[in-house]
N, C-alpha and C positions, 0 to 999 in steps of 0.2 A: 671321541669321548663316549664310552658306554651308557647307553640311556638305561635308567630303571623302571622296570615295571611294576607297581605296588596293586597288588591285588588282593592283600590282608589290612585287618585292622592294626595288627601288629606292628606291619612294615611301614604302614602311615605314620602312624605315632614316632616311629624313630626316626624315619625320616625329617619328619617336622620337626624334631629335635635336631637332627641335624645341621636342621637348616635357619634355625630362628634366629641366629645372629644377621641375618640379613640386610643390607641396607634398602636392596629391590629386588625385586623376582619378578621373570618375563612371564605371564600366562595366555594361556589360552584354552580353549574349550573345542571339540567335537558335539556337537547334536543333534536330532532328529527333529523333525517339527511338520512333516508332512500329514499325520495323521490325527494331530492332536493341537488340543486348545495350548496348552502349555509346553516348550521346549522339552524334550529327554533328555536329560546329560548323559554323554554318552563316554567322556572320555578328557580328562583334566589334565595341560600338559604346562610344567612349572620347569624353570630354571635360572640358576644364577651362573656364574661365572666358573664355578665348579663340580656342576654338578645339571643333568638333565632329566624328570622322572614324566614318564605318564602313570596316574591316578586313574586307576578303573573302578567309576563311581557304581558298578554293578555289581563288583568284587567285594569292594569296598563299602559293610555295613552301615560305618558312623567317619563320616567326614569331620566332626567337629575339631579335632587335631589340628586338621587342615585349613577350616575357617576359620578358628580362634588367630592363627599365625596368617592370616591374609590380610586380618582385618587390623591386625598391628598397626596403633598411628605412624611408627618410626619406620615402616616398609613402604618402599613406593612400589605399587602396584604395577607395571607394564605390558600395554594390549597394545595391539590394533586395529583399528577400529572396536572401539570398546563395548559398544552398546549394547549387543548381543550379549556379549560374556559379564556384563553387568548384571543384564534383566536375567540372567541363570544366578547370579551370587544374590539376587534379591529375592529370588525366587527360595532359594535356600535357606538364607537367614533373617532376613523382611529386613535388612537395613544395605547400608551401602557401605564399601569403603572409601574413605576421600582423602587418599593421597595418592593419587595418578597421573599415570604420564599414557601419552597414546599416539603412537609415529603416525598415524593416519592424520591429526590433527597437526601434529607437528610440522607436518610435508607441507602444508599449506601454508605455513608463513617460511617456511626454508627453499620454496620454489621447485620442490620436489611433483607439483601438481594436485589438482582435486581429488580429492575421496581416492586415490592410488591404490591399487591393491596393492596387497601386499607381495605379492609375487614379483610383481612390475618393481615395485619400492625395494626391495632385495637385488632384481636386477640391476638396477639402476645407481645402488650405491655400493655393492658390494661384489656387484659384478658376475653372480651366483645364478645358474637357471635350473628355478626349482621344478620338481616331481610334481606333476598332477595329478597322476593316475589315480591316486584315491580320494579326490576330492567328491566327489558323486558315489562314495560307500557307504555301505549301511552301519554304520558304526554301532549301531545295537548288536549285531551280529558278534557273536564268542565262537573260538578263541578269536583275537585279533591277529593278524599273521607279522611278523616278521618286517614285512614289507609297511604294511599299516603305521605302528609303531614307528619304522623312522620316517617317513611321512608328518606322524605329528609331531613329532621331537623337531623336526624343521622349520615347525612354525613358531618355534621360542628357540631354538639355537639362534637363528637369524636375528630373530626380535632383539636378544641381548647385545646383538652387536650392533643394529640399527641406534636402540637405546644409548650406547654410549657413542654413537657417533654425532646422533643427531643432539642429545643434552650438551655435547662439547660444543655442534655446530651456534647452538641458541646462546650458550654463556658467550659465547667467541662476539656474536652480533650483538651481544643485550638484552635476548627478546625471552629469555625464563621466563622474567616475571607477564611477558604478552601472555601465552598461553594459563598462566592458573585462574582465570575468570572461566577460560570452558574448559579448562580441567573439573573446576567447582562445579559448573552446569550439568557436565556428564554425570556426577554423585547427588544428581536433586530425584531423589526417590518421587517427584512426581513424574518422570519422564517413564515410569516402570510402571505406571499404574494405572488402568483403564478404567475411568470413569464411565458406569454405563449411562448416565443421565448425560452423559455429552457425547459421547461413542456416535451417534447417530451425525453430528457433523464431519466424520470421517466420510459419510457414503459420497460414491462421486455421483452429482446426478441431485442430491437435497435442494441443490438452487432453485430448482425448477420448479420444486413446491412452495405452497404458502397457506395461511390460515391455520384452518381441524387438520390439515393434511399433515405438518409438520409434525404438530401432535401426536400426530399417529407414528407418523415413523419414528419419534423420538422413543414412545411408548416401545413401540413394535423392538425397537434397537435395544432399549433397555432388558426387556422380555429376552430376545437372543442371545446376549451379551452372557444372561446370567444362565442361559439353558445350554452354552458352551462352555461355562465354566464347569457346570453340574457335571456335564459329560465327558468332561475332557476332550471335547471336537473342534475343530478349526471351525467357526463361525457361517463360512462359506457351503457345511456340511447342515446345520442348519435350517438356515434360508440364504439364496444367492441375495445379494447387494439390488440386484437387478427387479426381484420379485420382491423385494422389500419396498421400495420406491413403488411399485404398481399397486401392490398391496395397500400402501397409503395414497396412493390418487383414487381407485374406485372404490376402497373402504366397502368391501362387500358385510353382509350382514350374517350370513347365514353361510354352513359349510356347504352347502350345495352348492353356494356361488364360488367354490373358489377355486373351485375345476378350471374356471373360466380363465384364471389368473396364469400368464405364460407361464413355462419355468417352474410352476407348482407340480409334485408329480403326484402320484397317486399316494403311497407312501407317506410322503411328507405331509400330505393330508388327514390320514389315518393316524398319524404321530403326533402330528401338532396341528391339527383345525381344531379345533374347540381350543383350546389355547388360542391361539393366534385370532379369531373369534370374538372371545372375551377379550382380548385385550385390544382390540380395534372399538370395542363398544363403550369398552371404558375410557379409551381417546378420546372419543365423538362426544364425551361429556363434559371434557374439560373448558371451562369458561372460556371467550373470549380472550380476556385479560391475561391468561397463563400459559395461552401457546405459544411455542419456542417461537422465536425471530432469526433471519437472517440476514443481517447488514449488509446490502449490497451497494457499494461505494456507486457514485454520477461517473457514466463514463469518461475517458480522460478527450480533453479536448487536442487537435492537432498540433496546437502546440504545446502541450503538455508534453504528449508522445515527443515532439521534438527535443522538449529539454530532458529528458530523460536518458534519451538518446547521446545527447550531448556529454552529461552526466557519467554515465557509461565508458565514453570513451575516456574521461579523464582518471576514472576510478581505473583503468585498463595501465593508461595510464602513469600515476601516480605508483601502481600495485609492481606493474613493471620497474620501475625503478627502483624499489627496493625489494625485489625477487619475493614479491608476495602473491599467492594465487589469488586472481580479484575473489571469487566466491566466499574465500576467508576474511574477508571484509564487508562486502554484499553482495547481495544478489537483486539481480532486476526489481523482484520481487519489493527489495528493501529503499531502492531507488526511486522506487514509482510514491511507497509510503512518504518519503521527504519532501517530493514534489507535493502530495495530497498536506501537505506542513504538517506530518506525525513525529513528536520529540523522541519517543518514548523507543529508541532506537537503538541496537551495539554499536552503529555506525559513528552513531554522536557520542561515544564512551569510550574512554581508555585510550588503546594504544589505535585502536579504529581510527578515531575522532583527532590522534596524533596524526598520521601518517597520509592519513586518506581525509574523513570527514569534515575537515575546516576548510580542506579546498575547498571543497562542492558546496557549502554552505557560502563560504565567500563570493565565490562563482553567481552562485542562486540570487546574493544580495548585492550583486555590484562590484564586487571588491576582489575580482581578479580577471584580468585580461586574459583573451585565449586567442592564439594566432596558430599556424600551420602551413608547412609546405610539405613536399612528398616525400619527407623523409621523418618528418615526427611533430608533433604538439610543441607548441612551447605555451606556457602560461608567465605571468606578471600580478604581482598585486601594483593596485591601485587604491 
């Protein structure tokens, strides 16, 4: 099949006409993001069953054509792994589209395995070993070659055939309706949106602080957050994660001190000390009462560990038995939360709390026998 190249405004429009009867359309995206706060699009690759185009967003003046007909309630969108090419369509039009399908999440209740690449996931079901060579290009770079092009054209040629395999596979089990809750999830425009006033609980390493000190990094974070927006820089261009956390334990006063500070370079002190400065000073002032907290749950007791443990192997499984990836139902993570008795769970919801989560609940309260020999689990209600 000929893929098309649309590098006019012209050839958008008609295309999108083309193509508006659609019922889905596979997408995908090319971008850049090494250098900047915010993704580049580099390169939009769309198809349906007739048809394969890359969209050259560089070429290509005014995409609206192209968004107006993506964001069609009656078009199901098809990615994989979505999130990326999500947070580029929000970046573009500040909303979402919510009618999506996405074979990465698919894979995981159809026994296809965790978070799959896509390459792997193509192998695997269609028997196909894709072209890497340009997965590490600079897709900013014009013209595009030849090679390039069918390259991205592979990553929605395939898509569309995974799409119809795997929607047959889920109607075929029952399990459509499992996946539209994190279909729904994946179109919550709060998952696109970086709150600076919380951004500071992403650093790894905030544990370790407490009191004015959190204060400070929260501040300090907030301050970063919005001077890589301003600038369009990756964050880590800034100030490292590393000199932030130091920053907020010795809260120097003055720029002379902050030579002192590892990881600070001379530079980034000529750029940003008197900033960074002032905003350490205006930390140090916030009341008692208003510095951030960090909940750090009582460690778990030995046997805690143990039923958790236990827990685990039956989510393994229960998951097993009907070719579910455990991780698509929990994660240790979310295991440890049921033993600490937290409700507020996916586990205890839906088709989760069907398949998996009324064991382990039963289990926790008595109400199910668990035996074992060297060939597998058996369980019993009681």
């Amino acid at each position: 099949m000929t893929v098309l190249y649309i590098d006019s405004d012209a050839a958008l429009t008609q295309f999108c006409q083309d193509i508006q009867d659609s019922h889905w359309l596979a997408i995908d995206t090319e971008f850049l993001r090494e250098k900047t706060y915010y993704p580049q699009l580099c390169l939009i690759q769309i198809a349906n069953d007739d048809v394969i185009a890359c969209v050259d967003p560089i070429a290509v003046k005014d995409l609206t054509p192209l968004l107006d007909l993506l964001y069609q309630p009656q078009i199901t969108l098809v990615f994989h792994a979505a999130r990326q090419d999500l947070e580029l369509l929000y970046l573009l039009k500040n909303a979402l589209p919510q009618n999506l399908f996405d074979t990465q999440l698919a894979a995981t209740i159809l026994g296809d395995g965790d978070q799959i690449g896509y390459g792997n996931l193509v192998k695997q079901r269609l028997n196909v070993n894709l072209d890497k060579a340009h997965s590490r290009a600079d897709w900013t770079q014009r013209p595009l070659s030849a090679e390039q092009l069918e390259y991205a054209a592979d990553d929605v040629r395939y898509l569309r055939e995974l799409y119809h395999q795997m929607s047959a596979d889920l109607e075929k089990q029952q399990r459509t309706e499992w996946l539209k809750e994190d279909f729904s999830a994946l179109a919550n425009a709060d998952n696109y949106i970086a709150d600076p006033e919380t951004i500071w609980r992403k650093i790894r390493g905030a544990g370790k602080l407490k009191g004015v000190q959190l204060a400070i990094l929260q501040q300090l974070a907030a301050w970063r957050e919005q001077r890589a927006i301003d600038r369009d820089r990756p964050r880590r261009w800034i100030i490292k994660d590393e000199v932030m956390l130091d920053l907020a334990r010795f809260a120097p006063e003055k720029i002379e001190k902050l030579s002192q500070i590892r990881g600070l370079e001379a530079r980034d002190i000529e750029r940003n000390g008197r900033a960074i400065i002032d905003v350490i000073s205006k930390a140090k002032q916030t009341p008692p009462e208003a510095w951030p907290i960090l909940l750090k749950p009582e460690p778990l007791s030995n046997q805690q560990e143990a039923l958790i443990d236990a827990l685990m192997a039956l989510l393994r499984k229960f998951c097993d038995e009907q070719s579910v990836t455990p991780i698509a139902v929990a994660s240790r993570k979310d295991i440890e939360k049921l033993v600490r008795g937290e409700t507020e769970l996916a586990l205890l919801q839906g088709w989760r709390y069907q398949i998996v989560g009324h064991h382990l609940t039963a289990f926790i309260d008595g109400h199910l026998s668990v035996t074992a020999d060297i060939q597998q689990i058996h369980t019993k209600e009681v």
